[in-house]
C-alpha positions as CSV (number, residue, x, y, z in Angstrom):
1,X,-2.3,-18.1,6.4
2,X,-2.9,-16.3,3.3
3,X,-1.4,-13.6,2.2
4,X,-2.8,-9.9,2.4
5,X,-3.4,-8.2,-1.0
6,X,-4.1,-4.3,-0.8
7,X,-4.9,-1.5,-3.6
8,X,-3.1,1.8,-3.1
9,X,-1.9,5.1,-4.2
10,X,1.8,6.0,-4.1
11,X,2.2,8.7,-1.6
12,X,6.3,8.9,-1.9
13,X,9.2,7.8,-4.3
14,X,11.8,9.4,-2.8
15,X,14.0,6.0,-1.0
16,X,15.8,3.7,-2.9
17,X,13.6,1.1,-4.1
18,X,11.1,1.6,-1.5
19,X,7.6,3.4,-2.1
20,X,5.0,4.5,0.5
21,X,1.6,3.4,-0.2
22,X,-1.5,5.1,1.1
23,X,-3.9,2.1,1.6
24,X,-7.8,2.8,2.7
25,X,-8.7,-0.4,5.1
26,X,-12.6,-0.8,5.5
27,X,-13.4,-1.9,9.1
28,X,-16.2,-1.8,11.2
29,X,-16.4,-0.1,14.9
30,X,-16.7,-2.2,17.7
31,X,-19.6,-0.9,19.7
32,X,-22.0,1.5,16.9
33,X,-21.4,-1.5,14.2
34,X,-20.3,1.6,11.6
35,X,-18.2,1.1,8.5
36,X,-15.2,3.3,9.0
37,X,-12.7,3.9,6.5
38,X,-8.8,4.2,7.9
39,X,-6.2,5.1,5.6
40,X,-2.8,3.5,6.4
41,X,0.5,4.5,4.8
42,X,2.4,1.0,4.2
43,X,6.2,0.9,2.8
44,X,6.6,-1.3,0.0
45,X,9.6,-2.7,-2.0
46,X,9.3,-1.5,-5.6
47,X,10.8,-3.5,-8.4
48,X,9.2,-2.4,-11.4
49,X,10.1,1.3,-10.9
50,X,6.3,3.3,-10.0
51,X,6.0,7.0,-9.3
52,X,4.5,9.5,-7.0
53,X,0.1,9.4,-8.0
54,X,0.6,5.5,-9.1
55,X,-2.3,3.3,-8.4
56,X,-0.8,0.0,-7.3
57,X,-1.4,-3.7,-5.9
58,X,1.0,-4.5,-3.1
59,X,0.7,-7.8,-1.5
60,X,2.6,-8.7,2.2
61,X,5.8,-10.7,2.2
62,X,8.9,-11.7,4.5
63,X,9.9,-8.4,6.4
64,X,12.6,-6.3,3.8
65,X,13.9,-3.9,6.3
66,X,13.2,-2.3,9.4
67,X,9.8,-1.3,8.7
68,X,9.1,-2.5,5.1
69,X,7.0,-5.8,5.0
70,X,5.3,-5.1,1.6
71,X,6.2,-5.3,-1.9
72,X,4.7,-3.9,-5.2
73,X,2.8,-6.8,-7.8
74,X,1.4,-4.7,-10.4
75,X,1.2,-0.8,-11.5
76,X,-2.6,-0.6,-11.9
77,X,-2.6,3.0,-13.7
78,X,-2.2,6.5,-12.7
79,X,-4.1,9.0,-10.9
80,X,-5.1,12.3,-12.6
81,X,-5.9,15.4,-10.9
């Protein structure tokens, strides 16, 4: 089975090596047939050392911890506001 391979902004920095990672999933409902968008908040194992407003790939791996079962490829570039 493949591997999953999301885009995401970084939400929180504030645990050791670990980031959470707001993720919009696109997914259609099951009786109307309507695209919905659902954001989910995944925690990911960061390596390379992103920040809060980072725009990064995460990719699915072996579980890490309790509840972190992603980890951080790339820092794609940063989110203005």
């Amino acid at each position: 089975m493949p591997k999953r391979i999301f885009k995401g902004t970084v939400v929180s920095d504030s645990m050791n090596k670990t980031v959470v990672v707001s993720v919009n999933v696109p997914k259609k409902h099951r009786f109307y047939g309507k695209d919905i968008k659902i954001t989910k908040n995944l925690k990911a194992r960061d390596e390379i050392g992103v920040k809060t407003g980072d725009y990064v790939q995460i990719e699915e791996t072996r579980p890490m911890g309790k509840t972190v079962n992603w980890k951080v490829l790339a820092k794609l570039g940063e989110i203005k506001e």
